[in-house]
C-alpha positions as CSV (number, residue, x, y, z in Angstrom):
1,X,91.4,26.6,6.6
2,X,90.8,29.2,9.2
3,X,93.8,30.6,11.3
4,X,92.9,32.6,14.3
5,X,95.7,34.5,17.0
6,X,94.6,35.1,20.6
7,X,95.5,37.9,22.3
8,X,96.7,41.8,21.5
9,X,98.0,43.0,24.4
10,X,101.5,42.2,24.5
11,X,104.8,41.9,22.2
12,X,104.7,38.0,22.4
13,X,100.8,38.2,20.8
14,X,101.5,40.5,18.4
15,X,104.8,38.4,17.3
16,X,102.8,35.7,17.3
17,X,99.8,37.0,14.8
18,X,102.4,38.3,12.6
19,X,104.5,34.9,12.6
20,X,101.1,32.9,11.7
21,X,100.4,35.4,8.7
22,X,103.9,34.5,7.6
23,X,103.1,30.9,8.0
24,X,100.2,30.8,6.4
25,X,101.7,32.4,3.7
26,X,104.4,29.6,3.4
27,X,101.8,27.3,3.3
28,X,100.1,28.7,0.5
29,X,96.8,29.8,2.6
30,X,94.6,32.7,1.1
31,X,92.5,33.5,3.2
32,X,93.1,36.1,6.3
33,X,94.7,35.1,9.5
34,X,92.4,36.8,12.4
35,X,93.0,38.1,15.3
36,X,91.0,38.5,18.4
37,X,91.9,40.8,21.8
38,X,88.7,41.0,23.2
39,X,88.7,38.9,26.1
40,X,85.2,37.8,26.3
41,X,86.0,36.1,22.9
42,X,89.4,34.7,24.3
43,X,87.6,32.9,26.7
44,X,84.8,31.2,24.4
45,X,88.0,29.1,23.3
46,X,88.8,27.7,26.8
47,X,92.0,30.1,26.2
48,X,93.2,31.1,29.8
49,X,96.7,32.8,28.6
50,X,97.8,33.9,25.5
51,X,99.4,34.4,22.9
52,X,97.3,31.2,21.5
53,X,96.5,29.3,18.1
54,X,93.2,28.5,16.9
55,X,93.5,26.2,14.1
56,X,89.6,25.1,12.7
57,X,88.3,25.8,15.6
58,X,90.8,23.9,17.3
59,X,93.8,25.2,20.5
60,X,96.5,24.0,18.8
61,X,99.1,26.3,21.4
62,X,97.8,28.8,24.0
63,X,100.2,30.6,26.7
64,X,103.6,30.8,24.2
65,X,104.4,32.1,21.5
66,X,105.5,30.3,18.4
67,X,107.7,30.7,15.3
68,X,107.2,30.5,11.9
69,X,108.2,27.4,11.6
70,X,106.3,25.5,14.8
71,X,103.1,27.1,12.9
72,X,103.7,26.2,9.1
73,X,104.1,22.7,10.6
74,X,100.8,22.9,12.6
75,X,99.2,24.0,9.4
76,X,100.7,21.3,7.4
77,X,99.7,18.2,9.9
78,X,95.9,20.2,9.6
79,X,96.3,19.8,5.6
80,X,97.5,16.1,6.1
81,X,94.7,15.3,8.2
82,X,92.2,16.9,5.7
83,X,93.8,15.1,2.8
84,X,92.6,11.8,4.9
């Protein structure tokens, strides 16, 4: 599963990063949540504000930030749905 965080520029995207590396971790994922600042890359994702969630390639949340716990259970609906 690939985790990505959009945006560095702010306390909300930093919290953000940091609450999905926690999440992740929770959910027993190894491999490294990424983060990207660069705006030209922001924008590939159809991202317009941040802090935002890239789960598989997918905008799971983009313009708020989220806790912990909104991420472990965006993570765990991802597993479910792989599982199927």
């Amino acid at each position: 599963m690939e985790i990505i965080t959009l945006g560095n520029c702010c306390k909300n995207s930093k919290q953000n990063h940091l609450n999905a590396v926690k999440a992740a971790q929770n959910c027993g994922i190894t491999s490294e949540v990424k983060n990207l600042g660069n705006v030209k890359e922001i924008v590939k994702y159809g991202v317009m504000s941040t802090p935002a969630l890239i789960i598989d390639n997918k905008v799971v949340a983009s313009g708020r930030m989220l806790s912990v716990e909104q991420i472990e259970q965006l993570i765990n609906e991802r597993k479910n749905k792989e599982k199927t």
